[in-house]
C-alpha positions as CSV (number, residue, x, y, z in Angstrom):
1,X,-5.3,37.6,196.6
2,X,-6.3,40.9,198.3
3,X,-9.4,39.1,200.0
4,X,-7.6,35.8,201.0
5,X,-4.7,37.8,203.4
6,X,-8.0,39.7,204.6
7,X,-9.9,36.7,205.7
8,X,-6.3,35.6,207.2
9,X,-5.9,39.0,209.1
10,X,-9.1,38.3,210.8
11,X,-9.3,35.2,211.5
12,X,-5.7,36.2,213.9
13,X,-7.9,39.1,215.3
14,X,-10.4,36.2,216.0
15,X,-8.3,33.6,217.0
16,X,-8.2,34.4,220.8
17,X,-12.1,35.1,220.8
18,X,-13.8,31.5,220.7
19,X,-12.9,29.5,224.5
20,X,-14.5,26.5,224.6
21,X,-15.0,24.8,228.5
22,X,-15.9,21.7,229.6
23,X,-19.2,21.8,231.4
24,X,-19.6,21.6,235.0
25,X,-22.2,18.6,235.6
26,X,-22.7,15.4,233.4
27,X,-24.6,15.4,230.1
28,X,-27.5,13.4,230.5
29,X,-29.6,11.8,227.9
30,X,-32.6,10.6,228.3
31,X,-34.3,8.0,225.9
32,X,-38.1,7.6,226.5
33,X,-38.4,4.4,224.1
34,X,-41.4,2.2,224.1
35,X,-41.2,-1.3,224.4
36,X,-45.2,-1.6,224.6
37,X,-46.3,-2.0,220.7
38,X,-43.7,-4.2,220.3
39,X,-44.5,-6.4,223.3
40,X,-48.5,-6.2,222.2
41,X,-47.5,-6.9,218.0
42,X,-45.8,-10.2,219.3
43,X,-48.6,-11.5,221.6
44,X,-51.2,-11.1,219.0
45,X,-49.3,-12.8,216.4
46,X,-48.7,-15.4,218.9
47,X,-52.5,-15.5,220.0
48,X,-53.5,-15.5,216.0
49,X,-50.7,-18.4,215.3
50,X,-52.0,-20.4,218.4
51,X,-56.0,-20.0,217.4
52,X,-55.0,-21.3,213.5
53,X,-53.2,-24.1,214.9
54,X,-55.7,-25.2,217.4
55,X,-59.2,-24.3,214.9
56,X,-61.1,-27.5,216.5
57,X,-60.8,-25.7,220.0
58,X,-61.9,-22.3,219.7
């Protein structure tokens, strides 16, 4: 009981100690994502699909 109405006391003393502000410019995030494997994985499946429809041509 003794060490709960201690950790009450100082949390009080700390109350006034944490001030949280807003800041003054814009959070910015910035996502690098690349679109480039995807892009290449989908024309290569394409190109393989198109040469084993089309065996006679190539």
């Amino acid at each position: 009981m003794k060490g709960l109405v201690a950790v009450a006391g100082l949390a009080a003393l700390c109350g006034g100690c944490i001030n949280i502000t807003a800041p003054d410019k814009p959070i910015v995030i910035q996502l690098d994502i690349n679109v480039r494997a995807e892009v290449l994985y989908a024309l290569a499946e394409d190109a393989a699909n198109t040469i084993d429809q089309n065996r006679d041509i190539f």
